[in-house]
C-alpha positions as CSV (number, residue, x, y, z in Angstrom):
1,X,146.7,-10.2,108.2
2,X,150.1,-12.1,108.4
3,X,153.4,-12.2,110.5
4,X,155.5,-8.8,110.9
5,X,159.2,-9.2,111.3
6,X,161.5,-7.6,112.7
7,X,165.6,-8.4,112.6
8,X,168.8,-6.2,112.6
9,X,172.3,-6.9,113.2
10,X,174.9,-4.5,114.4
11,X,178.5,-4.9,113.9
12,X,180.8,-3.7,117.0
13,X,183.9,-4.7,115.3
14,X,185.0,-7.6,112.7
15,X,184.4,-11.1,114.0
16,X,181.5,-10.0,116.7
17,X,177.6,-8.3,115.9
18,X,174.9,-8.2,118.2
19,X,171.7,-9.0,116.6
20,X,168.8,-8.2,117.5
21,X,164.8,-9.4,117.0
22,X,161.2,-9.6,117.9
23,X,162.5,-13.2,119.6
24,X,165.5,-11.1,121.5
25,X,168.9,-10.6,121.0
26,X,171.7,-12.6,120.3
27,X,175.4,-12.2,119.6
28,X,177.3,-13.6,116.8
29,X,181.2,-14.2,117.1
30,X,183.7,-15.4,114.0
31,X,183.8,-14.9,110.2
32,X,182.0,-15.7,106.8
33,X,182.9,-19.6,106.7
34,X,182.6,-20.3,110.4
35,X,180.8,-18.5,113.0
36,X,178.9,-19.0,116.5
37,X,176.0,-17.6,117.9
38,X,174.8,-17.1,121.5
39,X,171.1,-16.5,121.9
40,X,168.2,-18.0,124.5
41,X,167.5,-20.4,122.1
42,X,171.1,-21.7,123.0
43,X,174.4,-22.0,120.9
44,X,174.6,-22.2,117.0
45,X,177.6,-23.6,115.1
46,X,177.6,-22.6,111.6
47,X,180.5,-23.9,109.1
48,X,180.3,-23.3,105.2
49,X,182.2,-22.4,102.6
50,X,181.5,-18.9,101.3
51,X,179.6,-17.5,98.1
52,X,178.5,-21.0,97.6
53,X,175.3,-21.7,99.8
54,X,177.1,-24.9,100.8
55,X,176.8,-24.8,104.9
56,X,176.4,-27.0,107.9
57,X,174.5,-25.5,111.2
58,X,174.4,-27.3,114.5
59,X,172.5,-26.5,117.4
60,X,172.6,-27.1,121.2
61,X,170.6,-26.0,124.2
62,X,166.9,-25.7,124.5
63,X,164.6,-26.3,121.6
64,X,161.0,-25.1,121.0
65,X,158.3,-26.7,119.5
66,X,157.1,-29.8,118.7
67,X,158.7,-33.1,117.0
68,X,157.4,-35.8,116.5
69,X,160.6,-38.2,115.9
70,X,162.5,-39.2,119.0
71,X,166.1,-38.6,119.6
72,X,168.3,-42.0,119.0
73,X,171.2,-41.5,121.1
74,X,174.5,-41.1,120.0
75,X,177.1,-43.3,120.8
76,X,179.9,-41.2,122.7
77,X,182.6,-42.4,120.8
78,X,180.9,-41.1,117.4
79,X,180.2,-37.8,119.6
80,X,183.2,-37.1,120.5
81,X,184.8,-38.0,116.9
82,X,182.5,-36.0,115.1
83,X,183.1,-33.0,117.4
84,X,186.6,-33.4,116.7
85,X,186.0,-33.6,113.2
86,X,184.0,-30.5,113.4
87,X,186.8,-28.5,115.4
88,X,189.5,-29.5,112.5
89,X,187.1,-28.5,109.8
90,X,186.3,-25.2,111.2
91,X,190.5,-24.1,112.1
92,X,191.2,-25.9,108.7
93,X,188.6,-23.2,106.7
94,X,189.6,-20.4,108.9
95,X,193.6,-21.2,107.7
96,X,192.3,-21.5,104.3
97,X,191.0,-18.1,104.7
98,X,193.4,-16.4,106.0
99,X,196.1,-17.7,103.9
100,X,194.1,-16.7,100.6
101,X,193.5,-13.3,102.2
102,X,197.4,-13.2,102.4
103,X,198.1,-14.1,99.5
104,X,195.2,-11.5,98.1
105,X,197.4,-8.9,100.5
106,X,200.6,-9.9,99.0
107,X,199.9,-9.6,95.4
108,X,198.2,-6.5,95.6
109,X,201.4,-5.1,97.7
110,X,203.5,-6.2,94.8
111,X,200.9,-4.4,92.1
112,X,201.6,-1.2,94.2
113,X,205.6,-1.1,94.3
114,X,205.9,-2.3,90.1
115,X,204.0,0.8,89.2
């Protein structure tokens, strides 16, 4: 008849849910914008900038299924810069974020003492 799904994702506190599916659980760690997730499908690196669909997902450990291109490997040099290039990205939106959410804090704390 077709495929059932089945997916849910339960927040502990902010920055970390546990999600859980028909596939198993996983656990999610970080913030819209930039997060990481754990699962036995292996680690997922997920950067993007919010409200805009604009995102960039990475992931590492084992892979299912079938592909039928091969794997050209990667120089380690361009590894290891691109990594690096990743790891400034990702602090570089989470400053960006937290500055406009204290600036967003600031304003409305001025709003509240003129009235």
């Amino acid at each position: 008849m077709g495929n059932s799904r089945f997916y849910r994702r339960l927040h502990i506190f902010p920055g970390l849910s546990v999600n859980l599916s028909k596939s198993g659980p996983s656990l999610t760690v970080g913030m819209r914008g930039a997060h990481v997730t754990f699962g036995h499908r292996g680690v997922t690196h997920t950067v993007g900038i919010p409200g805009t669909g604009i995102y960039y997902t990475s992931r590492s450990g084992q892979h299912t299924g079938y592909s039928a291109h091969t794997e050209t490997p990667v120089d380690p040099v361009a590894q290891h810069t691109a990594e690096r290039v990743a790891g400034i990205l990702v602090v570089g939106i989470i400053a960006l974020l937290a500055l406009l959410s204290a600036l967003r804090h600031d304003r409305s704390s001025h709003m509240v003492s003129d009235s």
